[in-house]
TIPASE-646913 format. One record per residue (C-alpha): x, y, z; residue number from 1; residue in one letter. Coordinates in Angstrom, 1 decimal, m for minus. Example, Ala and Ser with C-alpha at 12.3 -4.5 7.8 and 13.67 -1.06 7.14 Angstrom:
PT       xx       yy       zz     i   aa
PT     12.3     m4.5      7.8     1    a
PT     13.7     m1.1      7.1     2    s
END
This chain:
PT       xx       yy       zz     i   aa
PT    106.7     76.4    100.8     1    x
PT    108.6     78.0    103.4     2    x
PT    109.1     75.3    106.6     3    x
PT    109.9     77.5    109.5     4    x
PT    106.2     79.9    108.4     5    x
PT    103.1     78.0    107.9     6    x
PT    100.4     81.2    108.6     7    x
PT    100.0     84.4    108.6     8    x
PT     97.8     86.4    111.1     9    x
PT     97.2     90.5    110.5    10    x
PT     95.9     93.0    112.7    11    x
PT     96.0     96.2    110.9    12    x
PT     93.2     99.5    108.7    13    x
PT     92.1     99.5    105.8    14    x
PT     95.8     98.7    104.0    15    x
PT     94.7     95.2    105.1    16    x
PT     91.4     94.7    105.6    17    x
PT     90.4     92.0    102.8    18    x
PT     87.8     89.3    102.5    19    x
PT     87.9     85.7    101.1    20    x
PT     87.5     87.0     98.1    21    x
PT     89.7     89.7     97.8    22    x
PT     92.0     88.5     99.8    23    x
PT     94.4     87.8     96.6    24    x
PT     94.1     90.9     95.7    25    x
PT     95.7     92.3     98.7    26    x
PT     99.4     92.1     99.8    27    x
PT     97.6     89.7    102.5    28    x
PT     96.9     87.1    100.1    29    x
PT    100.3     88.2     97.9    30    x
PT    102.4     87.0    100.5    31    x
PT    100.6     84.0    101.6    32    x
PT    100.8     82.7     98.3    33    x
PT    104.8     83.7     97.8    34    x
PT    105.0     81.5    101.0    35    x
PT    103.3     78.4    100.1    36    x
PT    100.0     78.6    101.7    37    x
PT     96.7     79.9    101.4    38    x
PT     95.1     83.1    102.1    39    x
PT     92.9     82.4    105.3    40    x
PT     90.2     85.0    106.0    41    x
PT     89.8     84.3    109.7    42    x
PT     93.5     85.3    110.2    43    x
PT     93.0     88.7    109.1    44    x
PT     91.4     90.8    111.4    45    x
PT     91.9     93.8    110.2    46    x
PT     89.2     96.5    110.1    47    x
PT     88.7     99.6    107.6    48    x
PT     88.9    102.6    109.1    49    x
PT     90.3    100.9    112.2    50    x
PT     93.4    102.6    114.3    51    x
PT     95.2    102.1    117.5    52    x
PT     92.8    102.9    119.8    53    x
PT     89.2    101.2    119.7    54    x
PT     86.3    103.9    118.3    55    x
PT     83.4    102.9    119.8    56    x
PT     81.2    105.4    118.0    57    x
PT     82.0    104.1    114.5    58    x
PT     82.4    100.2    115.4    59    x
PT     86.1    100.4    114.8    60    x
PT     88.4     97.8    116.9    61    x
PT     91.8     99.0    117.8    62    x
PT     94.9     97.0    118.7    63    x
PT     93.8     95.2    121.7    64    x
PT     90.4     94.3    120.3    65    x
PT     91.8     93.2    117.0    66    x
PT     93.8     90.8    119.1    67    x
PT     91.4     89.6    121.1    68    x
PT     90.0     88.3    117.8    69    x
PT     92.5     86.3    116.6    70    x
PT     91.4     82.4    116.5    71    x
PT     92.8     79.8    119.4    72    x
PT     95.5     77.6    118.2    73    x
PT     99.7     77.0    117.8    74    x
PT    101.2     79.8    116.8    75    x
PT    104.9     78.6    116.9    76    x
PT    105.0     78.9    112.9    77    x
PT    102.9     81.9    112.5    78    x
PT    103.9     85.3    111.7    79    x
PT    101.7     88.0    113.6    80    x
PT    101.7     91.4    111.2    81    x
PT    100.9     94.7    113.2    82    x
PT    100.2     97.3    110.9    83    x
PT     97.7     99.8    112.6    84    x
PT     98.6    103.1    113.5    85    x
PT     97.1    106.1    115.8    86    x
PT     95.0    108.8    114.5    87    x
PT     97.2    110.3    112.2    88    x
PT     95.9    114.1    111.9    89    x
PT     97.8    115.1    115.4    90    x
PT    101.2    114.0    117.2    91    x
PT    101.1    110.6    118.9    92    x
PT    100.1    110.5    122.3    93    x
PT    101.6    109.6    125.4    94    x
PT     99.8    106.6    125.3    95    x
PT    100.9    105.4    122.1    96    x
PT    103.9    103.2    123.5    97    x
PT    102.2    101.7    126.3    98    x
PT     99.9    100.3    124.2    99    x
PT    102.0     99.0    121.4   100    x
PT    103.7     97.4    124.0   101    x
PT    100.3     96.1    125.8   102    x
PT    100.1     94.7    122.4   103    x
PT    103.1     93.1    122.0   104    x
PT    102.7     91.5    125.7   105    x
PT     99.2     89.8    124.7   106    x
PT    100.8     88.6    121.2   107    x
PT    103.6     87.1    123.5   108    x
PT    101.1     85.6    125.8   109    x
PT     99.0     83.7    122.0   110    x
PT    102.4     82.3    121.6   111    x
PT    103.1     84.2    118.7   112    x
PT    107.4     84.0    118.0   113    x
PT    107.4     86.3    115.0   114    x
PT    106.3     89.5    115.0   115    x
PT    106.3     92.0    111.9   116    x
PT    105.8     95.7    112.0   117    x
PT    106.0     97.6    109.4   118    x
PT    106.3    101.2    109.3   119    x
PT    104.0    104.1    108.6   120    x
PT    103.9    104.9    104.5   121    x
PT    104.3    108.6    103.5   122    x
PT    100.5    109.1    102.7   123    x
PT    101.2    112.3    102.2   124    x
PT    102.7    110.9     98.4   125    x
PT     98.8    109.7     97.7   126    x
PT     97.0    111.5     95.0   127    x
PT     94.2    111.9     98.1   128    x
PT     96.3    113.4    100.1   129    x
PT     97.8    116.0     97.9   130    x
PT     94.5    117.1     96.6   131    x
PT     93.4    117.5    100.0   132    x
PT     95.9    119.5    102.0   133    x
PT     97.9    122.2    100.4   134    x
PT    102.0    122.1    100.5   135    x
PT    102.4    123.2    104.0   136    x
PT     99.4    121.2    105.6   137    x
PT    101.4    118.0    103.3   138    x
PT    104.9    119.4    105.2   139    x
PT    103.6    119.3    108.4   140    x
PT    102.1    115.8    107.9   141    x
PT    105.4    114.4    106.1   142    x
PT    107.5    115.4    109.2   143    x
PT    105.1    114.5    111.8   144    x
PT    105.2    111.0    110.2   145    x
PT    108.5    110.9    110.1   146    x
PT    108.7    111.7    113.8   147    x
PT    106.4    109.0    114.4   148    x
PT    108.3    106.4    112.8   149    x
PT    111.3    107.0    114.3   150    x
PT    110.1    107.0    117.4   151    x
PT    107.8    103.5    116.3   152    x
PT    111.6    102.1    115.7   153    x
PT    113.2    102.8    118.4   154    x
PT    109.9    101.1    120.2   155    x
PT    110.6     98.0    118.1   156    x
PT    114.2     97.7    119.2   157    x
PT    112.5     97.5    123.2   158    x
PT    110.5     94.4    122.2   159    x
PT    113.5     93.0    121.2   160    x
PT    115.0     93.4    124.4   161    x
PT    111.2     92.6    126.0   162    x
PT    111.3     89.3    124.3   163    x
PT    114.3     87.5    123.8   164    x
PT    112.7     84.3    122.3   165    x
PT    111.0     86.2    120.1   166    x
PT    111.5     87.7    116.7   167    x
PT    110.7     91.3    115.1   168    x
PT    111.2     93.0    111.9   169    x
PT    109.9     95.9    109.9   170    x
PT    109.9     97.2    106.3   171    x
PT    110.5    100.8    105.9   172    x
PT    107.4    101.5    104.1   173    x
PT    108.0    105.2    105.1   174    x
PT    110.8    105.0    102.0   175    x
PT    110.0    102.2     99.8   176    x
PT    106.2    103.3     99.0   177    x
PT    106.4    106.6     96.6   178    x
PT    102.4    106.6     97.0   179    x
PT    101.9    105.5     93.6   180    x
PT     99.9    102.5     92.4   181    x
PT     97.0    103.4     94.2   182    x
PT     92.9    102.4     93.2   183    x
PT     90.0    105.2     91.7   184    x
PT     89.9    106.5     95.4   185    x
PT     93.1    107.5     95.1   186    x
PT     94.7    106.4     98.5   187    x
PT     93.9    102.9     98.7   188    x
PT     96.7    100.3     96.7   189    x
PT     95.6     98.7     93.7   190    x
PT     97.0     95.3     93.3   191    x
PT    100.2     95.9     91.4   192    x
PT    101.2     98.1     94.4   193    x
PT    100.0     95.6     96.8   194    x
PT    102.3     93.0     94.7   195    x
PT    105.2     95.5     95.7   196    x
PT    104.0     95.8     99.1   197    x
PT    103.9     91.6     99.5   198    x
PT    107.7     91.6     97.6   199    x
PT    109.2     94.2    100.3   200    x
PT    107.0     92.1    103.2   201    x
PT    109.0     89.2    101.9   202    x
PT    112.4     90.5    102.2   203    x
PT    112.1     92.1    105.5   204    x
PT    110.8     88.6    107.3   205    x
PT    113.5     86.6    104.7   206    x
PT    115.7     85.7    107.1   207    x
PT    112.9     83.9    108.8   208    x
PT    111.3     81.3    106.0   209    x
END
């Protein structure tokens, strides 16, 4: 069991939503358990569906409601997992920093000390997504993505500066994920990918347990 990371809290979509039950079956659960403790359903707040910004309409809380979920109590073990994204079918809006970094102020403030970020995976590699745009529509997406993440890193290396006491890491999911492995629908990971997911999770945040 890893002494210096004792929980695991998640904000995040559908790439994270579980439940007690299936927690296990999720990278959630995966990396728990490489870690020495158990999957706790309470931690995750994650919502399918869910993205930056809340979506009243459709019940969907973004960011800043996710993290106003997140149960009372130390966090000086803890590592806090963002993995929630904007709506991905146009270019990131202005707003898209200010609010990661609203984020990263309130996580600060519930006294997280680790934060983890991974990047945005190529959906565009999914089965779903190639049967649903044609090779241009994919291009486009691919390179919008990849405008997205490198902007979303360069944002990470500002936290870093925002908050000395406190540290960040990522996984560049962007490269590692071939969008393979995934369940019948196609998009979502089915737990051998998950598995991968919770081994690359585990060496980006090494350096910490």
């Amino acid at each position: 069991m890893s002494r210096n990371i004792t929980s695991l809290y998640i904000v995040g979509n559908s790439y994270s939503a579980a439940t007690q039950q299936t927690g296990y079956q999720t990278w959630s659960g995966m990396l728990s358990s490489s870690l020495g403790f158990g999957y706790v359903q309470a931690n995750n707040v994650a919502v399918a569906g869910a993205q930056l910004l809340d979506i009243p309409a459709r019940g969907k809380p973004g960011l800043i409601t996710q993290l106003g979920r997140i149960p009372a109590g130390s966090k000086n073990k803890a590592v806090l997992t963002i993995w929630l994204f904007p709506d991905l079918t146009v270019p990131a809006p202005p707003s898209t920093w200010p609010l990661y970094t609203q984020g990263i102020d309130i996580a600060h403030q519930q006294g997280f000390r680790m934060v983890f970020m991974p990047n945005l995976p190529d959906i565009t590699k999914t089965i779903y997504y190639k049967n649903l745009y044609n090779r241009m529509k994919l291009a486009q997406l691919h390179n919008m993505f990849a405008n997205f993440n490198a902007m979303y890193a360069t944002m990470l290396d500002t936290f870093k500066n925002r908050y000395p006491d406190t540290r960040y890491a990522s996984c560049d999911m962007f490269n590692l994920w071939d969008g393979t492995g995934t369940g019948p629908d196609n998009f979502h990971p089915a737990p051998p990918a998950y598995q991968k997911f919770a081994n690359w999770f585990r060496l980006a945040i090494a350096s910490w347990i």
